[in-house]
N, C-alpha and C positions, 0 to 999 in steps of 0.2 A: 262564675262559669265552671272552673275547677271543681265545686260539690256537685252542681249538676249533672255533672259529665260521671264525678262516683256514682252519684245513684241512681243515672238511667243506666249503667255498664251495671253497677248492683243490682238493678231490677229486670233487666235483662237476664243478668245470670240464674235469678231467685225464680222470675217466670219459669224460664226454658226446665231449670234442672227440677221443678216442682210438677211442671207437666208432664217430662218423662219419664219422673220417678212416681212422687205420689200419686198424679192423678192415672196415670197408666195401670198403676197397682191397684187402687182401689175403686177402679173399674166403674159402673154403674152409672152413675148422671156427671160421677167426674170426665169422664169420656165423652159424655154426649157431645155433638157437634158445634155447640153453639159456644159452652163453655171451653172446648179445647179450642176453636176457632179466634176465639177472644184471648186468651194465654199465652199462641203463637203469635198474633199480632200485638200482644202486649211489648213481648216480647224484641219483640222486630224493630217496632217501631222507639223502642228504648236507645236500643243497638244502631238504629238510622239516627237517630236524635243526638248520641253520643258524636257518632264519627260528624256528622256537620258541624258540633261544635270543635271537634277538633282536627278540624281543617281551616275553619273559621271561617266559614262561610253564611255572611247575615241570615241566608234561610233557616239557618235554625230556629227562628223564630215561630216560622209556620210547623217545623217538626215540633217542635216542642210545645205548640198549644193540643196539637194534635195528639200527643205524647202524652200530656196532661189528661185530655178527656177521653182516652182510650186508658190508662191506667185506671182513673178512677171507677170506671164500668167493671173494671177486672177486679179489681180492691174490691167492688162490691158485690159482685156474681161469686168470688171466693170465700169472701165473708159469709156470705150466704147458704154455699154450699159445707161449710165449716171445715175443721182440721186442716187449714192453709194459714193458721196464723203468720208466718212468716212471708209470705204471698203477698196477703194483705195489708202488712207494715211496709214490705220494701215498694209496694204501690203506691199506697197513700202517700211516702215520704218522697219518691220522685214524681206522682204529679205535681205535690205540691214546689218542689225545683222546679220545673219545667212549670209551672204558671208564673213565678216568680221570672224567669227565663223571657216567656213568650211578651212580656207587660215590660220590657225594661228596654229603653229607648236609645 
């Protein structure tokens, strides 16, 4: 639970300060609605996913499936839009926590 908890607080971090740094700067379809709408709630939901586990409260189960497949959507809308490599790694690295998280009984 303890790595989980780094890299949804890590991907939280990497989201937020990537949205309002690089995509804010570099303007154009990194802006568009859909892709910043998904960033913030990548984001968010990292940051909700952290603090249930460290409260300890079982629902983190359902934050963290949820957690999972809103990262991976963001891993791959910023992959796609490119120069978020680091976007990309700390997403892919905490869905795949948070599935491991959501499956464990």
């Amino acid at each position: 639970m303890t790595t989980c908890i780094g890299d949804c607080l890590a991907c939280y971090r990497t989201c937020l300060s990537s949205a309002m740094g690089h995509c804010l700067e570099a303007g154009g379809k990194h802006v568009e609605k859909a892709h910043f709408t998904l960033m913030m709630a990548c984001a968010e939901i990292c940051r909700t996913s952290a603090h249930f586990m460290l409260i300890g409260t079982p629902h983190h189960k359902h934050t963290c499936a949820e957690c999972a497949e809103i990262c991976t959507e963001c891993a791959d809308d910023c992959e796609r839009l490119g120069g978020m490599d680091d976007c990309v790694a700390a997403c892919r690295r905490c869905a795949e926590s948070c599935r491991r998280m959501a499956s464990t009984h």
